[in-house]
C-alpha positions as CSV (number, residue, x, y, z in Angstrom):
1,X,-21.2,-23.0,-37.4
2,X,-19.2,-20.5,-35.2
3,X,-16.4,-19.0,-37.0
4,X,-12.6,-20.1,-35.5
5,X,-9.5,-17.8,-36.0
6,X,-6.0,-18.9,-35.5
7,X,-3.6,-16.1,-34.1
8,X,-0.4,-15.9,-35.4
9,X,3.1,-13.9,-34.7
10,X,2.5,-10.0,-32.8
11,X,2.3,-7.5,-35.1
12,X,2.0,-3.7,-34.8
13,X,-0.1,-0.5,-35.7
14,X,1.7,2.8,-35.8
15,X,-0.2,5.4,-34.3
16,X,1.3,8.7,-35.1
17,X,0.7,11.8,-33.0
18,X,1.4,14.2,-35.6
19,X,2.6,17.7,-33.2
20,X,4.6,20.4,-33.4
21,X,7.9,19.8,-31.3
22,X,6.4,23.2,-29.5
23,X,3.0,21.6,-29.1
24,X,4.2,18.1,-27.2
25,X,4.8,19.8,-23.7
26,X,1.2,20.6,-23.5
27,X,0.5,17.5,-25.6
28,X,1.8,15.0,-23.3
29,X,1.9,14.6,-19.7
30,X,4.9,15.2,-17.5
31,X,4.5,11.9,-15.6
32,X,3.2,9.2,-18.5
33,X,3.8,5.8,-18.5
34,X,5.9,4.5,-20.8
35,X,3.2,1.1,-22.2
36,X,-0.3,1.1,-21.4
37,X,-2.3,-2.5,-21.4
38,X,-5.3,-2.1,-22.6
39,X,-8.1,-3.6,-20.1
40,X,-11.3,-4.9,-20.8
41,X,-14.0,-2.0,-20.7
42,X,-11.7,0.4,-21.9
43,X,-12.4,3.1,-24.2
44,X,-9.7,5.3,-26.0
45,X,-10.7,8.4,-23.4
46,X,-9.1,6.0,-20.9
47,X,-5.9,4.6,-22.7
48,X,-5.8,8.6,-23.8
49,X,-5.9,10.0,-20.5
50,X,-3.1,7.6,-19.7
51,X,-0.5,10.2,-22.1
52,X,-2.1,13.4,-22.7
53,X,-3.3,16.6,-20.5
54,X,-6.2,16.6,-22.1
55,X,-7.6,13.0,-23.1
56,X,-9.8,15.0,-26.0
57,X,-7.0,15.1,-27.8
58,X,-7.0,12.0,-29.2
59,X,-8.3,12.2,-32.6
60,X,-4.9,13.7,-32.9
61,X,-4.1,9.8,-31.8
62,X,-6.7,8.5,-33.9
63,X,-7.7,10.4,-37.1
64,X,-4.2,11.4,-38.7
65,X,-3.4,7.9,-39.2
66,X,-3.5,6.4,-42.5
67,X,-2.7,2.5,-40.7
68,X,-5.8,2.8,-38.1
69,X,-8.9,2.4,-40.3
70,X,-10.8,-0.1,-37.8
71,X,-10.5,1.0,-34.1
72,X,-12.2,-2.4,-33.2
73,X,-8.7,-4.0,-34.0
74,X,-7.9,-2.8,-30.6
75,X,-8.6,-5.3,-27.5
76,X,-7.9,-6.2,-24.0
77,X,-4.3,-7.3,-23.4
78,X,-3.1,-5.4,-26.2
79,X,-0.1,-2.8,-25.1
80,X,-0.1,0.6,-26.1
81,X,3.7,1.5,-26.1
82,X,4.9,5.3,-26.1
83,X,7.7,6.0,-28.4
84,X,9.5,9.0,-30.2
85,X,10.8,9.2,-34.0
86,X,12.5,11.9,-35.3
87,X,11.9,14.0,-31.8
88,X,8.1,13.2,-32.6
89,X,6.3,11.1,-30.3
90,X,4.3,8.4,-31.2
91,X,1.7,5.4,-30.0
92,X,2.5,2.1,-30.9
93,X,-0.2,-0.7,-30.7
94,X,1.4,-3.9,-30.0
95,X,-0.9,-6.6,-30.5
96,X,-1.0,-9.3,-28.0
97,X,1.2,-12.3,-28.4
98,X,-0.7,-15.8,-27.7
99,X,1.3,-19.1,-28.6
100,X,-0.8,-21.7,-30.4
101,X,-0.5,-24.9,-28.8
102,X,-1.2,-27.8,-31.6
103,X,-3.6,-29.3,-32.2
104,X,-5.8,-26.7,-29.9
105,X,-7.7,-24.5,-31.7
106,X,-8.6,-20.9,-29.7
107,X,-11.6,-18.4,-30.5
108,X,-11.4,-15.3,-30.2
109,X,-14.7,-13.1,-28.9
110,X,-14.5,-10.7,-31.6
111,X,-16.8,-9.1,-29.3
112,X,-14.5,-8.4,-26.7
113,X,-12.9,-5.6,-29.3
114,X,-12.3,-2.2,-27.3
115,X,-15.4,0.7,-28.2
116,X,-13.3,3.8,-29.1
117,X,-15.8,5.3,-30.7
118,X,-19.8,6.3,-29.9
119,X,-21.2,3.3,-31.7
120,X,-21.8,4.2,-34.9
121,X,-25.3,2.3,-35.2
122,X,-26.2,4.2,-32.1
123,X,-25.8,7.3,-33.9
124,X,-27.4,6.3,-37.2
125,X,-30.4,4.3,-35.2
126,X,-31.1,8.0,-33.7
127,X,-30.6,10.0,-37.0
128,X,-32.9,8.2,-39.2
129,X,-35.7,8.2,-37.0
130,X,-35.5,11.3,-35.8
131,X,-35.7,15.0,-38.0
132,X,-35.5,18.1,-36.1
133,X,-37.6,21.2,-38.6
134,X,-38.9,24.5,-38.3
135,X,-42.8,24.6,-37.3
136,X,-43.4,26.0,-40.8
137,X,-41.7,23.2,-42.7
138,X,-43.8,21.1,-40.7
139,X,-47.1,22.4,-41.3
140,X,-46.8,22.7,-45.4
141,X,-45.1,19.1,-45.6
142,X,-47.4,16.3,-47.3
143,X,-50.4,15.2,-45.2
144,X,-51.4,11.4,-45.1
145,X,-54.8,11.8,-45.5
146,X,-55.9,8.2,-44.2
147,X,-56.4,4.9,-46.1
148,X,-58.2,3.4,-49.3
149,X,-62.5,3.2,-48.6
150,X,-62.0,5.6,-45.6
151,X,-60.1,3.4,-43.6
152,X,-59.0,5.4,-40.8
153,X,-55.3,3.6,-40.4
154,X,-52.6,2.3,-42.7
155,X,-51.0,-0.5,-42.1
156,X,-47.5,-2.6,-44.1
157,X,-48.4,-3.3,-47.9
158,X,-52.0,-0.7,-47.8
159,X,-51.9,1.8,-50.1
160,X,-53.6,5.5,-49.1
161,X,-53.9,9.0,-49.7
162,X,-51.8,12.0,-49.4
163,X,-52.3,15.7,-49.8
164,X,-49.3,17.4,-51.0
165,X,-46.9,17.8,-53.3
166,X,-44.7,15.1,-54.3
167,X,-41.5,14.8,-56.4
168,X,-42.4,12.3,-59.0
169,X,-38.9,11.1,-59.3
170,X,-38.4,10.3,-55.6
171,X,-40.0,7.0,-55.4
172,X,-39.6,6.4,-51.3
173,X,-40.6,8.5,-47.9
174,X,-40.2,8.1,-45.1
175,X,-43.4,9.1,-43.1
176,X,-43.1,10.8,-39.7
177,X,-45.4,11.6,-36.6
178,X,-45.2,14.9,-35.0
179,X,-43.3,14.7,-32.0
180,X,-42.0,17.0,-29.2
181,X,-41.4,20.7,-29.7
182,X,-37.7,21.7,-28.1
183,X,-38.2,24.9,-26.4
184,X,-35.7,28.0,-25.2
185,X,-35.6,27.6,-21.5
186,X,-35.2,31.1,-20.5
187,X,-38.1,32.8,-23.2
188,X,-40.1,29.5,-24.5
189,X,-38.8,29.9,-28.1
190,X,-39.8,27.2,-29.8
191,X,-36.0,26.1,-31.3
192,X,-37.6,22.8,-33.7
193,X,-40.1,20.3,-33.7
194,X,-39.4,17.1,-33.6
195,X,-40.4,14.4,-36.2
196,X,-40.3,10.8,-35.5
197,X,-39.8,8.1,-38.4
198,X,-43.0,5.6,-37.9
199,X,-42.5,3.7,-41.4
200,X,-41.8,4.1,-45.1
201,X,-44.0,4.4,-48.5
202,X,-43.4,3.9,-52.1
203,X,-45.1,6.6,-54.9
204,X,-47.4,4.7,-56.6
205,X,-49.7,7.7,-58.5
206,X,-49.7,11.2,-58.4
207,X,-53.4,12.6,-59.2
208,X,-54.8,16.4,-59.9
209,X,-55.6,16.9,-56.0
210,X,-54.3,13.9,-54.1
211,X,-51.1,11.7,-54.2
212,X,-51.6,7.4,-53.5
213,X,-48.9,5.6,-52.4
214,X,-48.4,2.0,-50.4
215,X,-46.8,1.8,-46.9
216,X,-44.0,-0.9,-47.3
217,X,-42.8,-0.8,-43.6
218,X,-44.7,0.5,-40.3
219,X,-43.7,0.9,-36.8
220,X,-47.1,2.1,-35.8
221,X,-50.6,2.0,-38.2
222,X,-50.3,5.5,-39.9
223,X,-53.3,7.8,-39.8
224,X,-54.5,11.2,-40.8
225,X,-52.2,13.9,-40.2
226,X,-49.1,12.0,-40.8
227,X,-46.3,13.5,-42.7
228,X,-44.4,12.8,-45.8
229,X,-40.7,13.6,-45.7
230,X,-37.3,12.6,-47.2
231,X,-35.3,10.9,-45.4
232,X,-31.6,11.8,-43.3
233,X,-28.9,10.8,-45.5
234,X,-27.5,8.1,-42.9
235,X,-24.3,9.7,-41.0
236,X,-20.9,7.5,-40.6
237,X,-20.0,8.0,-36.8
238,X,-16.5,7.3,-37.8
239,X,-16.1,10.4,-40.1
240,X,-17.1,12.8,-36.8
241,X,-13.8,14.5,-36.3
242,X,-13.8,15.3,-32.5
243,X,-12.8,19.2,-32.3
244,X,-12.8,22.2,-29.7
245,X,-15.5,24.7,-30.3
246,X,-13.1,28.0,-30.2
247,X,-16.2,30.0,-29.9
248,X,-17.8,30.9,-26.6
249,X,-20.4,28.3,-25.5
250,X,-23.1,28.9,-22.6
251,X,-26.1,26.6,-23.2
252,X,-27.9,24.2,-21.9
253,X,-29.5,20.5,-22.0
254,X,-33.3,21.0,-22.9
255,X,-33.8,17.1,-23.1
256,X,-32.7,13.5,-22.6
257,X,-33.7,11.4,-25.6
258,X,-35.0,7.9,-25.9
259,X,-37.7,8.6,-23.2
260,X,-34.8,9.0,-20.5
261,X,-35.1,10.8,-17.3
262,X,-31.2,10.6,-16.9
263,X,-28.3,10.3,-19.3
264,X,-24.9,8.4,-18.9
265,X,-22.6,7.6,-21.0
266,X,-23.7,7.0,-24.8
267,X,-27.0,8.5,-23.8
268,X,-27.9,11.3,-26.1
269,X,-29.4,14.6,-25.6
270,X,-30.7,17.6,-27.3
271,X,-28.8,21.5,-26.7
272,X,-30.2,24.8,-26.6
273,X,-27.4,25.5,-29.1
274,X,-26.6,25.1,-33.1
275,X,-25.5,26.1,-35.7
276,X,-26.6,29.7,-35.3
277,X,-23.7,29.5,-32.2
278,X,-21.1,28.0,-34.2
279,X,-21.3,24.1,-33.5
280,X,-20.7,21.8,-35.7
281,X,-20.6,17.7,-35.4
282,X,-18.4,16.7,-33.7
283,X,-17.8,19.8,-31.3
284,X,-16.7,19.1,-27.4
285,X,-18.3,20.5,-24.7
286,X,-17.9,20.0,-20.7
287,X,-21.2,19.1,-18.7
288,X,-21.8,21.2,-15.7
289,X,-24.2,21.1,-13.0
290,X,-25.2,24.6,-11.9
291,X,-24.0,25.5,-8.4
292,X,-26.3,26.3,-5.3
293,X,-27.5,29.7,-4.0
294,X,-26.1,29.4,0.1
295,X,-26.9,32.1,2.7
296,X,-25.8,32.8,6.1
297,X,-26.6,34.8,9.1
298,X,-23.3,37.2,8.6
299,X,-24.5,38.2,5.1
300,X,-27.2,39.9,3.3
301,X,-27.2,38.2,-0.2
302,X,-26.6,34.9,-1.0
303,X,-23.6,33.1,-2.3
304,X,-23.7,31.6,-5.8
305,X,-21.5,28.0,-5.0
306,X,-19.6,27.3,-8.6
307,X,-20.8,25.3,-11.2
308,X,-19.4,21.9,-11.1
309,X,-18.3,20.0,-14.4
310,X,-19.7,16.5,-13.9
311,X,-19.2,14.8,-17.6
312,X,-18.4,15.7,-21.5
313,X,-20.6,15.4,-25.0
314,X,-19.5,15.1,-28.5
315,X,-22.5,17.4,-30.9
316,X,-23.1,15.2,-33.5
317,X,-25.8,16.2,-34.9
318,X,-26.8,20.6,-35.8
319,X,-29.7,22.8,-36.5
320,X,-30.1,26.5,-36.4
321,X,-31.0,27.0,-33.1
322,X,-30.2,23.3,-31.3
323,X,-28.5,20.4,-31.4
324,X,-28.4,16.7,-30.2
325,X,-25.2,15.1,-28.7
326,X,-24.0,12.1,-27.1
327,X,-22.2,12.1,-23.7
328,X,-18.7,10.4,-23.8
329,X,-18.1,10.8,-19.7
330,X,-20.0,11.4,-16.9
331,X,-19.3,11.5,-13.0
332,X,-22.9,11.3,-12.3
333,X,-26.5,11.3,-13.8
334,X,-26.6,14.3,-16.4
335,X,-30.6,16.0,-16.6
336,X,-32.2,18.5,-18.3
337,X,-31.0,21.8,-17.0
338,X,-27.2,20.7,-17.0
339,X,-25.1,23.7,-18.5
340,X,-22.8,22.9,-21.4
341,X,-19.9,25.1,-22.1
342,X,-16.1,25.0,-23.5
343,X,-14.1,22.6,-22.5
């Protein structure tokens, strides 16, 4: 049975911007619109760039709001109204009025809500199938060993060996293929290797030179060489504050995940930058694409065109030497080799 929903009176959601009285020149800009209807397809960069200089701004919307703890209550037809209280200005949701004509019963598409936000499952899909660790912490982590009477692969609900050592009080793994190694472009540094989740195993006996335990989920058969890892704590995209990274930031994109040649929006991609620069999750950086080399008949050298910003990324995810983000706009197809930098 399909759930129905009645809609009842408008109502509203107070969205404070919560500036100093110094700050909301720059905040805002000089020629706004006073109400903003939200249209289908819209995300909150849009409705954003509608008020503010700088439409990466708006967590200052967003996140200092105790009354906006769902930002899927937000959908098409819904007007966002600007308004000022006590010299502060503020964004008013006002929810979309729509008269119930009795006996009719409407439905709403709950999923026509507005995406504000880089899906959290998209984020947490990528996290907890994917570890980025040092080659070292690679090599010495447990070893699958292969299956019970020499089988050669492990499949759901087979038990088999493992060489390694084990916490006895953690009762799941996750167990992980070796997967690409991220490199420096400029030197070949390797920056991490890549470990991708193929299925999950219960403990079942620790013995004097080899650990058994039972596959209880499999992507792919597991076999020799395999290894045995803890899993990534599973990350809320929701609690990603978007912030400036006041450090200087000249990197690069080493990779478009998921198999991609290309990324657009919500595509994510791994950095020649971490945590050793500064980032954090939820940093912003512009997307460039790096400008030609032109010559001409009149001069000797040629002339380096400028770099041209063609999209943004929030980091979301940070490692010593690298990081993966997703990109939140793009004016064209963003490769390997783009440059990311400060907004």
């Amino acid at each position: 049975m399909r759930t129905r929903f009645l809609l009842g009176l408008p109502f509203l959601f107070s969205i404070s911007l919560f500036v100093h009285a110094k700050e909301d020149l720059t905040l805002l800009k000089n020629e706004l619109p006073s109400q903003y209807e939200v249209k289908k397809g819209d995300t909150l960069w849009d409705i954003s760039a509608q008020f503010l200089n700088n439409p990466w701004q708006w967590p200052e919307i967003w996140h200092n709001s105790p009354h906006i703890k769902n930002p899927h209550w937000i959908y098409p037809g819904d007007l966002v109204v600007l308004r000022y209280v006590d010299g502060a200005p503020q964004l008013v949701v006002k929810k979309r009025e729509v008269k119930r004509l009795s006996p009719t019963i409407r439905e709403i598409d709950r999923g026509a809500a507005l995406e504000v936000l880089p899906p959290a499952s998209l984020i947490e899909q990528f996290l907890d199938a994917n570890q980025i660790k040092p080659e070292v912490e690679v090599s010495d982590a447990p070893t699958v060993l292969g299956g019970l009477n020499q089988r050669l692969y492990v499949a759901s609900g087979d038990e088999f060996y493992a060489l390694g050592n084990l916490d006895s009080s953690r009762k799941q793994y996750g167990v992980f293929r070796k997967g690409d190694s991220y490199l420096e472009p400029s030197s070949g540094e390797l920056l991490g290797t890549s470990l991708v989740q193929i299925g999950k195993a219960n403990l079942v006996k620790k013995t004097d030179k080899v650990v058994i335990l039972r596959a209880i989920e499999s992507r792919l058969p597991f076999r020799k060489g395999d290894k045995l890892l803890t899993q990534n704590s599973s990350m809320v995209a929701e609690a990603v504050v978007t912030k400036v990274h006041k450090g200087a930031i000249d990197g690069a994109i080493i990779k478009v995940e998921n198999n991609l040649r290309t990324a657009g929006v919500m595509d994510i991609v791994a950095l020649n930058r971490g945590q050793a620069s500064g980032l954090q999750p939820g940093s912003l950086l512009n997307v460039y694409e790096m400008g030609d080399f032109i010559s001409t008949a009149d001069i000797e050298e040629p002339i380096k065109l400028p770099d041209r910003n063609i999209g943004k990324l929030m980091v979301f995810s940070v490692y010593g030497k690298m990081s993966f983000g997703i990109i939140l706009q793009a004016s064209q197809q963003i490769t390997a080799g783009n440059l990311v930098r400060n907004p």
